[in-house]
C-alpha positions in Angstrom: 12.1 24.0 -124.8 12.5 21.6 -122.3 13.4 17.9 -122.1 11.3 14.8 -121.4 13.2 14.0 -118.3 12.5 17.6 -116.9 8.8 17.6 -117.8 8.5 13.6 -115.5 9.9 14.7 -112.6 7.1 16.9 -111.3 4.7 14.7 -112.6 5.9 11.9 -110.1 6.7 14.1 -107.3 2.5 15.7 -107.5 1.5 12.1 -107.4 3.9 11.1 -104.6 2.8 14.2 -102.8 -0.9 13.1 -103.3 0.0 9.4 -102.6 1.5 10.1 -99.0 -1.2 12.6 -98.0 -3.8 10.4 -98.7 -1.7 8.2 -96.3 -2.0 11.0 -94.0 -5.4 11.4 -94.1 -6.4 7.5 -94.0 -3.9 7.0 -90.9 -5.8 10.2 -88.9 -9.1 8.2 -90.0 -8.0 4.9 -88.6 -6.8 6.4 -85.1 -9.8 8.3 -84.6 -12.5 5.6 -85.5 -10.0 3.4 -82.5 -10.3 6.0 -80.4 -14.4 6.8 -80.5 -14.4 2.5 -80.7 -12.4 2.5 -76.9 -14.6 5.4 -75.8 -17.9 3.7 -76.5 -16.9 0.7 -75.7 -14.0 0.9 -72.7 -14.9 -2.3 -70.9 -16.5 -4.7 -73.6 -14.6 -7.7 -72.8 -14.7 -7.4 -69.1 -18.3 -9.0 -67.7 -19.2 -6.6 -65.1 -18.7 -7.6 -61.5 -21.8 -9.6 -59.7 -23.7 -8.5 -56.8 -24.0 -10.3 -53.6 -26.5 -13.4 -54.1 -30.3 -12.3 -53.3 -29.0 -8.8 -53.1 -29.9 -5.5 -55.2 -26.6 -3.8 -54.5 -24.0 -4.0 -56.7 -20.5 -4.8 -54.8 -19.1 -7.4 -53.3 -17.5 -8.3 -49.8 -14.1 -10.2 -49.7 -12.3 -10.6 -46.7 -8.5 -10.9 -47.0 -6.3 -12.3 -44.1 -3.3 -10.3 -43.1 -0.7 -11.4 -40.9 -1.3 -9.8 -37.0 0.5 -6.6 -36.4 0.3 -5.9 -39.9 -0.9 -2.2 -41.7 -1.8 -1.6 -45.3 0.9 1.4 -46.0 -0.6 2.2 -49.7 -3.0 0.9 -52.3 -2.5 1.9 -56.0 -4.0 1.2 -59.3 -2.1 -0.6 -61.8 -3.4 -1.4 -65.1 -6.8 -3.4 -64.4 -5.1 -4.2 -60.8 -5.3 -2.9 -57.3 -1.7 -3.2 -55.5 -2.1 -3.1 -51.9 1.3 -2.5 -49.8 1.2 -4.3 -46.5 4.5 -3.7 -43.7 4.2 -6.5 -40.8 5.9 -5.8 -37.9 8.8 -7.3 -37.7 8.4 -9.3 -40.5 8.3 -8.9 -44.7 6.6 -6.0 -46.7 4.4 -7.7 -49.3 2.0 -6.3 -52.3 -1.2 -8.1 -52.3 -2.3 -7.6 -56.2 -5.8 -7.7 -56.1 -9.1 -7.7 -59.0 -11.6 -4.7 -58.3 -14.2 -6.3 -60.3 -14.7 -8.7 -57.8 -12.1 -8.3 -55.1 -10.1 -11.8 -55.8 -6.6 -12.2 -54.2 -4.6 -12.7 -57.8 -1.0 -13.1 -56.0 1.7 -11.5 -52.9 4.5 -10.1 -53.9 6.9 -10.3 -50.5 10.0 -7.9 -50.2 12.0 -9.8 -47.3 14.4 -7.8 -45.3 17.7 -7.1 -45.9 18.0 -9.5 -49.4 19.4 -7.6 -51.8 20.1 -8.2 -55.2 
């Protein structure tokens, strides 16, 4: 015959094992109702960007002053930002961080020559 003690412990191990797969299944629940929430909605707190003034199109023109002599080397897409690399001649290399949604100058970034740290 068996004991008490033996008879408990499978007892609490099925309802531990029931406990932490109903943890499994509410977890796999809760990632995919964030990810269909992200897909349907990837933007949601961004307005989207205005159109010129009188205009159908939807865009925008912003002109952005670079020093003379220089060239934009590279533009990349970081996060909700546009990084453009700029070399001058003879001067700095700077990252102009720019918004997409409406082409704003956020910041420069230079990279002097020869300053180490």
């Amino acid at each position: 015959m068996t004991s008490p003690a033996q008879a408990s412990a499978p007892l609490w191990l099925k309802v531990l094992v029931i406990v932490m797969g109903l943890l499994i299944v509410a977890g796999f629940v809760v990632v995919a109702a964030e990810i269909a929430r992200r897909m349907s909605t990837p933007n949601a707190a961004r307005p989207p960007a205005s159109g010129p003034a009188g205009g159908g199109a939807s865009g925008f023109t912003e002109r952005i002053a670079l020093p003379s002599g220089a060239r934009v080397v590279s533009m990349n897409a970081v996060g909700d930002r546009l990084v453009v690399h700029v070399e001058t001649q003879g001067g700095p290399s700077a990252a102009y961080i720019l918004d997409p949604r409406n082409g704003a100058l956020i910041g420069t970034v230079e990279f002097p020559p020869g300053v180490a740290r």
